[in-house]
RODO-2510 file (C-alpha; in nm, 4 decimals, decimal comma):
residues 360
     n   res          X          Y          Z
     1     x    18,7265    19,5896    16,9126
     2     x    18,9439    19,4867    16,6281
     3     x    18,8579    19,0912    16,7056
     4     x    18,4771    19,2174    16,6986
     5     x    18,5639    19,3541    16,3478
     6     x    18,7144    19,0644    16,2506
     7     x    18,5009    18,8168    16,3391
     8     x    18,1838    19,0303    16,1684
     9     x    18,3931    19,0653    15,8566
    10     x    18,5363    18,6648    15,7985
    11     x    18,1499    18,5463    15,9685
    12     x    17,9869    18,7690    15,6496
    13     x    18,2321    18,6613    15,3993
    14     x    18,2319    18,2733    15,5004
    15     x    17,8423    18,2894    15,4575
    16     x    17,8526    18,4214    15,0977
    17     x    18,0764    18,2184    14,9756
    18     x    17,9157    17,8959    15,1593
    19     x    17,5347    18,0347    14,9599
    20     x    17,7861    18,0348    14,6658
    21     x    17,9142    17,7258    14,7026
    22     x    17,6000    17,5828    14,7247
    23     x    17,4567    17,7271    14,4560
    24     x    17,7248    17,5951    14,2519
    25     x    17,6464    17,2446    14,3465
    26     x    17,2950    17,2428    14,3471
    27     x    17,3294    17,3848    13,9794
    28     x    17,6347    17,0778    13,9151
    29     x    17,3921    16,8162    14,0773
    30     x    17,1291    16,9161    13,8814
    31     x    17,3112    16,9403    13,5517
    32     x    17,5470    16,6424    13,5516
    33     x    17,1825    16,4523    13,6786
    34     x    17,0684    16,4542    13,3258
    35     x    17,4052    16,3205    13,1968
    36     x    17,3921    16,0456    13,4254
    37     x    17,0076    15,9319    13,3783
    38     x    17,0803    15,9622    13,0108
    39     x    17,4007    15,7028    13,0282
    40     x    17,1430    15,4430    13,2548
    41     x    16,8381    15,5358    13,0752
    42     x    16,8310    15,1342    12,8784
    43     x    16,9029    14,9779    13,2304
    44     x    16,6207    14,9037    13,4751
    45     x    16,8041    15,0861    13,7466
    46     x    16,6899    15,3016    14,0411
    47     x    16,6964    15,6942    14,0428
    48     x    16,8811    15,6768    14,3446
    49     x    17,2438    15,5398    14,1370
    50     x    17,2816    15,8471    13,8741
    51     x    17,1791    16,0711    14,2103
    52     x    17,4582    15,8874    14,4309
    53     x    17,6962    15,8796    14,1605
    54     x    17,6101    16,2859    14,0758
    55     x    17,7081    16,3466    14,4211
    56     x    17,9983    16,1907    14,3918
    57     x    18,1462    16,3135    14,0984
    58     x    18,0216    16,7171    14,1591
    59     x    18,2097    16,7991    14,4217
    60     x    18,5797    16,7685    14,2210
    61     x    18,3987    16,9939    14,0150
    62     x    18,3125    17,2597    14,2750
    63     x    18,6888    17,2185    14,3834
    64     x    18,8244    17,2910    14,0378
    65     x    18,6082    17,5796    13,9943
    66     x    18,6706    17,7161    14,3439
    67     x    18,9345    17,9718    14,2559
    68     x    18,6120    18,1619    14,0263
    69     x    18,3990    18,0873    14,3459
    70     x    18,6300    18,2908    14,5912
    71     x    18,6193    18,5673    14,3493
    72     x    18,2547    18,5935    14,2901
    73     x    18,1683    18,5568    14,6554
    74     x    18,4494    18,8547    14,7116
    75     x    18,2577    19,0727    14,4258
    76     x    17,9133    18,9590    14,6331
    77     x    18,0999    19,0611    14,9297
    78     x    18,2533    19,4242    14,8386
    79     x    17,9178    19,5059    14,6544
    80     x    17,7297    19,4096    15,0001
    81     x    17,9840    19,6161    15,1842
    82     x    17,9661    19,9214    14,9520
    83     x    17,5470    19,9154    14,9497
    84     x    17,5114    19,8495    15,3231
    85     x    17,7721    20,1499    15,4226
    86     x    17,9212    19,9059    15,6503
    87     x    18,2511    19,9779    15,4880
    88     x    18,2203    20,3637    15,5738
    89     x    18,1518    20,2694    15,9532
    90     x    18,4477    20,0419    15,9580
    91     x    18,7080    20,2641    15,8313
    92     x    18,5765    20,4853    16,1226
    93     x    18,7422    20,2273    16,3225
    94     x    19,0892    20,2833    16,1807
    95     x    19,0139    20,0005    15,9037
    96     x    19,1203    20,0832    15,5897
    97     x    19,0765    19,9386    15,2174
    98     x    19,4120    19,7388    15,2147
    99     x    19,3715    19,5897    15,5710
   100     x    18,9900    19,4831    15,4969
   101     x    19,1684    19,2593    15,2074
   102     x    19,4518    19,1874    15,3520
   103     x    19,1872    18,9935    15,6261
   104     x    18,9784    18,8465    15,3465
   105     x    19,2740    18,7151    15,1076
   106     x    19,4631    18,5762    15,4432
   107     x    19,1162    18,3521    15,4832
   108     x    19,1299    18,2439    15,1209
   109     x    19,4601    18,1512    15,1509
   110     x    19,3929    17,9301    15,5101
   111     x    19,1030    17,8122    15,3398
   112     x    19,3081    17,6728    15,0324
   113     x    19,5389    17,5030    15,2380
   114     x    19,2433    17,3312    15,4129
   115     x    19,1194    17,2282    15,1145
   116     x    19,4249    17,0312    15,0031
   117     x    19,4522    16,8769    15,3284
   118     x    19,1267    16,8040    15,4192
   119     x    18,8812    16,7726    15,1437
   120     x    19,0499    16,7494    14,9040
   121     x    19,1344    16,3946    15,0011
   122     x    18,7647    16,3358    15,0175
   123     x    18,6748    16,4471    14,6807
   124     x    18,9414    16,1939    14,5312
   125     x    18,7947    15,8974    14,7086
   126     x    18,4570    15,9946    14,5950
   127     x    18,5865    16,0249    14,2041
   128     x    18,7572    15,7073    14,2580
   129     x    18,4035    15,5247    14,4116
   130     x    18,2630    15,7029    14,0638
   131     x    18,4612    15,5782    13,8091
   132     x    18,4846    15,2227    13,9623
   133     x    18,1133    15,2087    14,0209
   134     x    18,0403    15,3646    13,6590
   135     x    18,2634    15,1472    13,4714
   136     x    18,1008    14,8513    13,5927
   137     x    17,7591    14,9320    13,3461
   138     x    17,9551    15,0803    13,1015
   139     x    17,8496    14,9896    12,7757
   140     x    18,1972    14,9566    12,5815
   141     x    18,3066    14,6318    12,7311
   142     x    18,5391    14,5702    12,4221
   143     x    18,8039    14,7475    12,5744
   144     x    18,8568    14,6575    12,9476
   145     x    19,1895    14,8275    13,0926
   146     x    19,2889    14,7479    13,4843
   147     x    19,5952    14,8549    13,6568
   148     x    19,6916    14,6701    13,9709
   149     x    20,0217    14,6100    14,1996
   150     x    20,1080    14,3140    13,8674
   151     x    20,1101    14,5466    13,6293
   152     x    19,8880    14,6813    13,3044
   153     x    19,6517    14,4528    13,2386
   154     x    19,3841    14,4821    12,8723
   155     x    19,1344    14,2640    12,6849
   156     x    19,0441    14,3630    12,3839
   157     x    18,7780    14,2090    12,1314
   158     x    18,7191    14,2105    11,8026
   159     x    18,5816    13,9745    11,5047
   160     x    18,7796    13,7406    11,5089
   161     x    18,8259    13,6699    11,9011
   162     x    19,0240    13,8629    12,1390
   163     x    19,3485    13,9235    12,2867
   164     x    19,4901    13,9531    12,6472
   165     x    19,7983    14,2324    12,7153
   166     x    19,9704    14,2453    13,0384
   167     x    20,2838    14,4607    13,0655
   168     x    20,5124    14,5018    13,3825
   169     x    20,5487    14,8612    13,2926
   170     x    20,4021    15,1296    13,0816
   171     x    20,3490    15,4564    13,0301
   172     x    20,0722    15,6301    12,7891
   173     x    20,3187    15,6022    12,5084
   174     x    20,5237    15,2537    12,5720
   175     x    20,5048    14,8653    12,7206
   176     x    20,7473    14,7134    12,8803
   177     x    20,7998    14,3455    12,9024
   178     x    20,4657    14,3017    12,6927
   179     x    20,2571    13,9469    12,6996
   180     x    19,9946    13,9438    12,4115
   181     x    19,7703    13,6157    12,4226
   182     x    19,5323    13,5862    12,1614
   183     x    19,2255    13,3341    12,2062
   184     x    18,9409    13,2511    11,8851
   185     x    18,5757    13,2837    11,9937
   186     x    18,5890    12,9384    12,1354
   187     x    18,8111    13,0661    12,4005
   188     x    19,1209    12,8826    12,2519
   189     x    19,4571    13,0388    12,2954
   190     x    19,5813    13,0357    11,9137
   191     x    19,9254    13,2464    11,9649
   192     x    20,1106    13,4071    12,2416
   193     x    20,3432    13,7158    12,1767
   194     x    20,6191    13,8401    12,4217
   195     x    20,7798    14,1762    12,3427
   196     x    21,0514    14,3968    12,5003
   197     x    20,8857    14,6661    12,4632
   198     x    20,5683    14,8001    12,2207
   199     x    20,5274    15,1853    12,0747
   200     x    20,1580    15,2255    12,1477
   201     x    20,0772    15,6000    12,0262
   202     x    20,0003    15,5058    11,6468
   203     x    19,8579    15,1730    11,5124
   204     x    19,9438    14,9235    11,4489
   205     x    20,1424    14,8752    11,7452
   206     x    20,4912    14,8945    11,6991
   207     x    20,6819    14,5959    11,8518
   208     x    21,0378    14,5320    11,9229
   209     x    21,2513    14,2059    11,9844
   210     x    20,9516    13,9502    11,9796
   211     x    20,9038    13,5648    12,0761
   212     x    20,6324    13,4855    11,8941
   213     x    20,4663    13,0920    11,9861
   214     x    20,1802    12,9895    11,7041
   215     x    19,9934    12,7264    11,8771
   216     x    19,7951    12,6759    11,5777
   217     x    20,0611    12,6129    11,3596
   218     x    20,2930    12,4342    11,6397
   219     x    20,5887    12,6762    11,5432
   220     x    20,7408    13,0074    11,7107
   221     x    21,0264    13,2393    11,5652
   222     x    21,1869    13,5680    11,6497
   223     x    21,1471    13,9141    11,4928
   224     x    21,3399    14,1663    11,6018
   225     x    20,9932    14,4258    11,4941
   226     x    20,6452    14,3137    11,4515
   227     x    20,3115    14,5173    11,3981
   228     x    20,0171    14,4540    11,6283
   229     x    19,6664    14,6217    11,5161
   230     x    19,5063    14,7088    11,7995
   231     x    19,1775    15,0009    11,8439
   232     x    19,1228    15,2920    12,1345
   233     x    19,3897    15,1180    12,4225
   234     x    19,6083    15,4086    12,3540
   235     x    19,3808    15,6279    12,3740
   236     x    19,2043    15,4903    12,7447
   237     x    19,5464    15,4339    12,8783
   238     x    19,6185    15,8199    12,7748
   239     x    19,3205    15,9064    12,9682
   240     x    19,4564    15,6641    13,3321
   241     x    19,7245    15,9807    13,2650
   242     x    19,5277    16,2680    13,2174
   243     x    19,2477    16,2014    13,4938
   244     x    19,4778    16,2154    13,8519
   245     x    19,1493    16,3332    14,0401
   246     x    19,1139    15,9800    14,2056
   247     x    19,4739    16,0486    14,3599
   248     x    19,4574    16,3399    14,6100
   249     x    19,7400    16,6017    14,6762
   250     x    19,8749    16,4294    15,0081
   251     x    19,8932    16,0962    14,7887
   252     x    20,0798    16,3067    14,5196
   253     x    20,3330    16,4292    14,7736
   254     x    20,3837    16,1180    14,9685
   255     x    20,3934    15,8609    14,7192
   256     x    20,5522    16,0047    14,4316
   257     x    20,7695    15,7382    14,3869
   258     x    20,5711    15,4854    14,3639
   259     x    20,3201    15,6352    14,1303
   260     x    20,6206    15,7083    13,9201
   261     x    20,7128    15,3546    13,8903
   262     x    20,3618    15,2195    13,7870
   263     x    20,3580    15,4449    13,5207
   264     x    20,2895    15,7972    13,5568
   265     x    20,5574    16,0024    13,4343
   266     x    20,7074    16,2547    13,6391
   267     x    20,5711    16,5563    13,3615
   268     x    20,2108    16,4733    13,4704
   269     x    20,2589    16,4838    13,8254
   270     x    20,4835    16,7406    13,8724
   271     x    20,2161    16,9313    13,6540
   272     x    19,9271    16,8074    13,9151
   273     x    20,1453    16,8735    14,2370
   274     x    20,2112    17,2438    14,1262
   275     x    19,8327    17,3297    14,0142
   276     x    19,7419    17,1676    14,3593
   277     x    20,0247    17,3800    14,5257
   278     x    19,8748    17,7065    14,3399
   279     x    19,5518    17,6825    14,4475
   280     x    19,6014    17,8952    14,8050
   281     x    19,7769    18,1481    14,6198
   282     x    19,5460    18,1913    14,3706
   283     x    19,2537    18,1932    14,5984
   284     x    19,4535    18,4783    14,7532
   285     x    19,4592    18,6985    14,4462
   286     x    19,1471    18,6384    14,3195
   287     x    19,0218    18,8097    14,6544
   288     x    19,2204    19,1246    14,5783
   289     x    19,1206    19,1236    14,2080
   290     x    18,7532    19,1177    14,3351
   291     x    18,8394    19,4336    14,5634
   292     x    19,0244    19,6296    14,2573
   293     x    18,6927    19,5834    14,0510
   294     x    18,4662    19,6808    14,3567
   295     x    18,5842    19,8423    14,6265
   296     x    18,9154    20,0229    14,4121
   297     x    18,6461    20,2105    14,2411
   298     x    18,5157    20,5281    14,3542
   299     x    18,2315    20,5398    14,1445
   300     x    17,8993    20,3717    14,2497
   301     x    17,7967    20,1523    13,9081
   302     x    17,4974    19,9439    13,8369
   303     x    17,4851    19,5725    13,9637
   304     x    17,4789    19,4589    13,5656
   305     x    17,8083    19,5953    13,5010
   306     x    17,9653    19,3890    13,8296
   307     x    17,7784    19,0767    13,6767
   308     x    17,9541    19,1452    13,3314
   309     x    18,2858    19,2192    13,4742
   310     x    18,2589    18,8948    13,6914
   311     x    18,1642    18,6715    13,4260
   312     x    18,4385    18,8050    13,1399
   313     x    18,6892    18,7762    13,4064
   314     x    18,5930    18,4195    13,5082
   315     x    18,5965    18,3238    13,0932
   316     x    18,9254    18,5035    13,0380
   317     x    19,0879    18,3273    13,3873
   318     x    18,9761    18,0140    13,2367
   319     x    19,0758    17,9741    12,9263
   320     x    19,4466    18,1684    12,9766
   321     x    19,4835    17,8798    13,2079
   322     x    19,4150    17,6389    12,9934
   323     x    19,6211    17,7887    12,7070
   324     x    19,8650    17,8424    12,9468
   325     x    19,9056    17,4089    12,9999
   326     x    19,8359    17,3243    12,6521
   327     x    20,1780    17,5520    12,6004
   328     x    20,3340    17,3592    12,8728
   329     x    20,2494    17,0365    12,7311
   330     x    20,3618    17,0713    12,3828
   331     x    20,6559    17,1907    12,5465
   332     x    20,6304    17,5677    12,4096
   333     x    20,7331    17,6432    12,7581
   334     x    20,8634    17,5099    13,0921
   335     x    20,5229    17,2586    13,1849
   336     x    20,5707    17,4079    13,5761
   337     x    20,5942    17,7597    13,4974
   338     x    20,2885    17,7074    13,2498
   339     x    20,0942    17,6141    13,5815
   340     x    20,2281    17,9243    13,7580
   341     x    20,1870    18,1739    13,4823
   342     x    19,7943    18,1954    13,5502
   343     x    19,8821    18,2996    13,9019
   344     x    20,2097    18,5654    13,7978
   345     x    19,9639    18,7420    13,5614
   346     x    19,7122    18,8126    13,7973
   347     x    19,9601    18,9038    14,0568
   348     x    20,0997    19,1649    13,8336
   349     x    19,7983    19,2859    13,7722
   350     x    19,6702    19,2805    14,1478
   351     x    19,9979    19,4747    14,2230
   352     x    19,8844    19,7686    14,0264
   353     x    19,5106    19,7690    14,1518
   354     x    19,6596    19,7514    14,5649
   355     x    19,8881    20,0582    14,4656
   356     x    19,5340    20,2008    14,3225
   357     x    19,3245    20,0643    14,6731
   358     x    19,6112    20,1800    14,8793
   359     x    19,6111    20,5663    14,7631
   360     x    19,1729    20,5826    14,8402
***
């Protein structure tokens, strides 16, 4: 009897949240639609590219929001339970409140592992297919930045000409073993620049101990600092950081290494690795927060205040979250344990509702 129970109680929750889930992406589909016809709108493209590239992009979406999906579809859940008096005829079965979560959360938490492992994977390839296949219409082509097994390499353009950067390493604040080549608008090389290293974050570009060959003048010299003007390469090579969606969590784990040595310091993915590594856990208290607010309460309330209650506990979620990180990253506090404090609060919290659950 108890595998009956089961079964009817994970079948019923795995339905509402898959109708949740695809709400959610019907809705992000829809939405992010517009954004893409709007970028191709001056190009005589097909509809069938801002629809492909929609799909594409939605679903890392759906996976960063699915923490606030769990917990809605648990609030559908509990409310369904509640209404239907199925919870009454279960607890006739020797079921009670804390073993009915204790089922539901031990899904969530399966489930989250699944998703790192399994789709997760999936979503980052599909990311990766949209940025590559976006950035070939994108409209600022004065700023081209490509990373590949030889390094960083940038063209830049401006009024005069442009330049070509390669460096051998980088990070978003520093080059390292910097080549600058400068060509005029008839596409003739007019200096060539070889640093040790260049401070990117302001501009100019700060350079240090540079070879500097001016073919123009038939000379070269050394300076052991020279400025470089430069616009926005900062800024796009702070955002190669900041955007790790295209790598997925098995990547993370297994090539660390690697992605530390092209240039992604060990801050950022330590940061990504941990808020992948949080995601079962949190998917396992958001399905005992939904039960305190439901199914911890004795008293039978309208279905407007469980819509309120959902949707200021999604917003306040959210943006401790993301306070949380920007703490971690101005190093207020410890960047890891600004990815984990999300997930401590709410367990502290959940501990007091179960005590609640546990006494009904």
């Amino acid at each position: 009897m108890d595998s009956v129970i089961n079964k009817y109680l994970l079948l019923k929750f795995f339905k509402i949240f898959l109708n949740t889930i695809l709400i959610f992406l019907s809705l992000g589909i829809l939405l992010h639609l517009f954004e893409e016809i709007e970028f191709f709108k001056n190009l005589n493209l097909p509809i069938t590219l801002p629809i492909l590239l929609s799909l594409s992009y939605v679903p890392t979406l759906i996976l960063e929001l699915l923490p606030f999906i769990i917990f809605l579809s648990s609030m559908f859940y509990f409310l369904h339970l509640r209404s239907s008096r199925d919870l009454l005829q279960i607890k006739v079965f020797g079921y009670s409140n804390m073993r009915i979560i204790l089922i539901l959360s031990s899904f969530s938490f399966l489930l989250g592992f699944f998703v790192l492992f399994a789709i997760n994977p999936i979503t980052s390839s599909l990311v990766k297919y949209y940025e590559t296949e976006k950035a070939g219409y994108a409209r600022d082509i004065d700023h081209l930045i490509s990373v590949n097994k030889n390094g960083l390499w940038i063209k830049e353009n401006d009024e005069t000409g442009y330049k070509i950067i390669s460096a051998d390493k980088f990070n978003y604040e520093t080059l390292n073993d910097v080549s600058i080549y400068l060509f005029n608008n008839n596409n003739e090389i007019t200096k060539r620049i070889y640093a040790e290293s260049a401070l990117i974050i302001n501009n100019p570009w700060q350079l240090k101990k540079v070879h500097v060959f001016d073919f123009e003048k038939n000379n070269s010299f050394f300076l052991e600092k020279y400025e470089l003007k430069s616009e926005r390469i900062a800024e796009k090579i702070g955002s190669l950081y900041k955007n790790l969606n295209t790598i997925s969590f098995f990547d993370l784990v297994v090539n660390y290494s690697q992605l530390n040595k092209k240039g992604y310091t060990k801050k950022f993915l330590n940061k990504k690795i941990n808020k992948f590594a949080s995601l079962p856990v949190l998917l396992f208290l958001m399905v005992v927060l939904a039960a305190i607010f439901t199914i911890g309460s004795l008293k039978h309330k309208q279905s407007f205040y469980y819509i309120i209650v959902s949707i200021l506990v999604c917003v306040i979620i959210y943006y401790f979250k993301d306070l949380s990180i920007a703490l971690g990253e101005t190093g207020k506090i410890n960047l890891i344990l600004s990815v984990w404090m999300p997930v401590i609060a709410i367990s502290l919290f959940c501990s007091i509702g179960v005590i609640q659950i546990n006494e009904k």
